[in-house]
C-alpha positions in Angstrom: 0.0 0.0 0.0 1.3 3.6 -1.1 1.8 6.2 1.9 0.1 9.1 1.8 2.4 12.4 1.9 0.9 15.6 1.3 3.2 18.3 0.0 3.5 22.0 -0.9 4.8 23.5 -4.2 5.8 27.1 -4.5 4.6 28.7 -8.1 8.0 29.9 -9.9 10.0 28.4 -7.9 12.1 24.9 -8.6 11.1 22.3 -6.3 12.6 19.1 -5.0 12.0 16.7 -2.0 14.1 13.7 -1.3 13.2 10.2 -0.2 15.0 6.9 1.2 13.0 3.6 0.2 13.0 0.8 3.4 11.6 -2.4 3.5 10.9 -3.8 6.9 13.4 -0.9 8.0 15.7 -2.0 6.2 17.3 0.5 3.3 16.5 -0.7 0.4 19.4 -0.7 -2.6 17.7 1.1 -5.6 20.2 1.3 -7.5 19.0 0.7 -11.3 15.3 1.1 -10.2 13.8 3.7 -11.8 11.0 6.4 -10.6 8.2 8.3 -12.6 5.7 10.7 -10.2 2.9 12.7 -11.9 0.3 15.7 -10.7 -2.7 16.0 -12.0 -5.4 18.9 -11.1 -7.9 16.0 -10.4 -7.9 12.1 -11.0 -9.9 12.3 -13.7 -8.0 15.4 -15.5 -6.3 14.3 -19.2 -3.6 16.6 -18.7 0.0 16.3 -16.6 3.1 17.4 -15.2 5.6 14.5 -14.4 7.7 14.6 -11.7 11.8 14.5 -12.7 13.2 11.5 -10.5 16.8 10.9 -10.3 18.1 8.6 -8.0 20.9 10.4 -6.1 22.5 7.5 -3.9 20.9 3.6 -5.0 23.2 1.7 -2.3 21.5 4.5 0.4 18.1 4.0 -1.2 17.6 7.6 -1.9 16.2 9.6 -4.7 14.0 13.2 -5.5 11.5 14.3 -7.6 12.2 17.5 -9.5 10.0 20.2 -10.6 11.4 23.3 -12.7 10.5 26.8 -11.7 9.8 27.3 -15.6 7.0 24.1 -14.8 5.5 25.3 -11.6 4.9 28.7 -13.1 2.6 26.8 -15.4 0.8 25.4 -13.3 -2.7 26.8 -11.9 -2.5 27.4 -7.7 -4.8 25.1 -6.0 -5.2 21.3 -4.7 -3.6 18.6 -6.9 -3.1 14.9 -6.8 -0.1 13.3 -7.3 1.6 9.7 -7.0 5.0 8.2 -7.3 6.0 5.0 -8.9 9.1 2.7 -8.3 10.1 -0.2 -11.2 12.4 -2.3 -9.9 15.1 -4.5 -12.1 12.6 -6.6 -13.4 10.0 -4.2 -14.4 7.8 -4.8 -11.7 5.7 -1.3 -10.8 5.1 -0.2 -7.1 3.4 2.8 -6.1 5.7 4.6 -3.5 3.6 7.4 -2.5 0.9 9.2 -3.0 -1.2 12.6 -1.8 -2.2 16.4 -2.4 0.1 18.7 -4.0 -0.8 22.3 -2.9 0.3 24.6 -5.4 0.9 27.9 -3.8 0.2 31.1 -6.0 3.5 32.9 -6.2 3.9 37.2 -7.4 7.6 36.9 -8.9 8.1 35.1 -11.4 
């Protein structure tokens, strides 16, 4: 089951949170998973900003999602949803996380 983590994104301004995948408590080596995350203004909405996910240490289990400040200043201030996916080696597709994205209206670009 994904955890549920609510986070806040600043309009024109870059944003990036960092994670550490356990199992049992135990770190988990990621390294060649891959990640994909995705925020949509409601479940049901056609359009999409992805997430950028890098992972930054895979024997430490840790890796961010990016978001540009070019990209959040497209985007419309509200509630959004999001979720982040984890593929392991052999392709198989775990949803991480998942939660509101509250897109805060910003003045300076």
């Amino acid at each position: 089951m994904a955890a549920t983590y609510n986070i806040t994104i600043n309009q024109n301004a870059d944003f990036r949170r960092s994670f550490q995948v356990k199992e049992n408590n135990v770190i988990l080596d990621i390294t060649n998973y891959t990640f994909s995350g995705r925020l949509k203004s409601s479940f049901n909405d056609d359009s999409y900003v992805d997430f950028t996910a890098t992972v930054t240490d895979g024997p430490q289990g840790a890796f961010s999602v990016d978001l540009a400040d070019t990209l959040t200043a497209t985007m419309k201030p509200g509630t959004w949803v999001y979720d982040i996916i984890m593929a392991d080696t052999n392709g198989t597709k775990t949803r991480l996380m998942q939660g509101n994205a509250f897109l805060k209206q910003g003045v300076t670009p």
